[in-house]
C-alpha positions in Angstrom: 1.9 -28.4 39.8 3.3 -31.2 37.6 1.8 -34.7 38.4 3.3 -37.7 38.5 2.3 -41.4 38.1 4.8 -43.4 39.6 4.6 -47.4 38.6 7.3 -49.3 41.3 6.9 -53.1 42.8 8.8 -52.1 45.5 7.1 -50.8 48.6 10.0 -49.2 50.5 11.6 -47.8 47.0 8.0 -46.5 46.2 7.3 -44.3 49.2 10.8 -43.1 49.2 10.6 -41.7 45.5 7.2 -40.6 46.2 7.9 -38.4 49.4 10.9 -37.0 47.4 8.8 -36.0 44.5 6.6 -34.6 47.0 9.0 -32.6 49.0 10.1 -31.5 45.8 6.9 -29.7 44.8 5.3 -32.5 42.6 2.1 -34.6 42.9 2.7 -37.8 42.6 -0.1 -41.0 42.6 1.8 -44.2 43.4 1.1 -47.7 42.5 2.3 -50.6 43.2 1.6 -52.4 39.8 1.8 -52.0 36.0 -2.2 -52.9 35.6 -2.9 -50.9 38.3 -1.5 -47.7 36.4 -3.4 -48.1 33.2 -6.8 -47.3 34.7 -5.0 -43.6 35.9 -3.6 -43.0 33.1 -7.0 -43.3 31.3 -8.3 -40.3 32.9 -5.5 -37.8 31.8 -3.9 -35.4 34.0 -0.3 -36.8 34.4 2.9 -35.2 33.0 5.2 -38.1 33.8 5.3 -41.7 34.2 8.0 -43.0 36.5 8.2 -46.3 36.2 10.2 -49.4 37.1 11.2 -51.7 34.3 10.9 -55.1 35.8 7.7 -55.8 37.1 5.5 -58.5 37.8 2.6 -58.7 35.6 3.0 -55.9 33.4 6.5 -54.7 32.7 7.0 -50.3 33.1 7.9 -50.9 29.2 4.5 -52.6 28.0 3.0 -49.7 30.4 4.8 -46.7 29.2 4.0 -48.0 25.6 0.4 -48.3 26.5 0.3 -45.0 28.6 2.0 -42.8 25.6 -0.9 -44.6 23.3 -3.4 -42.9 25.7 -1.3 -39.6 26.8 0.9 -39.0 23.7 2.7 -36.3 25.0 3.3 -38.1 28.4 7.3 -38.2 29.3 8.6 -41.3 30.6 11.5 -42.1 33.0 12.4 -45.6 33.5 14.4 -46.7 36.8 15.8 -50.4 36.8 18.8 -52.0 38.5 18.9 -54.3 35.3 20.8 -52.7 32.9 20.8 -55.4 30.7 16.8 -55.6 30.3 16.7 -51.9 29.8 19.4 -51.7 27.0 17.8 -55.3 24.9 14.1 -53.3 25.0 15.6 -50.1 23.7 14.0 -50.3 20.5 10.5 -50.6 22.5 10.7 -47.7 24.6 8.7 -44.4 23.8 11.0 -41.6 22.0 10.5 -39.1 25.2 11.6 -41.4 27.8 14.8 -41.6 30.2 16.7 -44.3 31.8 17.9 -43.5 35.6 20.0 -46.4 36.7 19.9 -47.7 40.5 21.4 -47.6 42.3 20.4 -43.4 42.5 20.6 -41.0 45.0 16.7 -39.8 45.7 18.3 -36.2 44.8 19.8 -37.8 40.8 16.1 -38.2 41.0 14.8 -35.1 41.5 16.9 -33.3 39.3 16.5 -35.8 37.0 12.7 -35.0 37.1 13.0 -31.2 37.4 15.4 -31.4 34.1 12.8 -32.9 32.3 10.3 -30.2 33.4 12.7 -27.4 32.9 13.1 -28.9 29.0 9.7 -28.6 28.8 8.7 -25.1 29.9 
């Protein structure tokens, strides 16, 4: 079962993705924080890192460039309602990663996610 890490500020947007993911067949650790990812992400195991862009603290850029330092082969999928911020840090973002734009229906997201797996297989 593919496992997840998914970074979002949000509470309410967090356990919605999260129970979708899960519904979907995925395992998915949630947190609410950049910082509070990196410590995860140290101890291997996830597939993909679903992140929010704008975050306090620790953007989902700086912690997708930091996570694909650790987990190389990691794929990334950014969500942000700021399609501005997301287009200016282009040139930061890991080669394997996505952009999903919100507003998104929680099933955009799934396939989205299954996609990505599918490509991978």
């Amino acid at each position: 079962m593919p496992r997840i890490l998914l970074a979002e500020d949000d509470d309410t947007m967090r356990v919605f993705l999260a129970r979708s993911l899960e519904k979907a067949g995925y395992q998915v650790v949630s947190v609410g924080l950049g910082t509070d990812g990196l410590p995860l992400l140290a101890g291997g195991g996830f597939d993909l890192l679903l992140t929010d862009i704008v975050m306090p603290g620790m953007d989902g850029i700086e912690l997708a460039r930091r996570a694909t330092k650790i987990q190389p082969k990691l794929h990334v999928m950014f969500i942000t309602g700021f399609a501005a911020v997301a287009m200016d840090k282009a040139q930061d973002r890991p080669a394997n990663s996505k952009v999903l734009q919100k507003p998104f229906h929680l099933k955009d997201l799934v396939d989205e996610v299954d996609r990505l797996f599918c490509e991978v297989i």
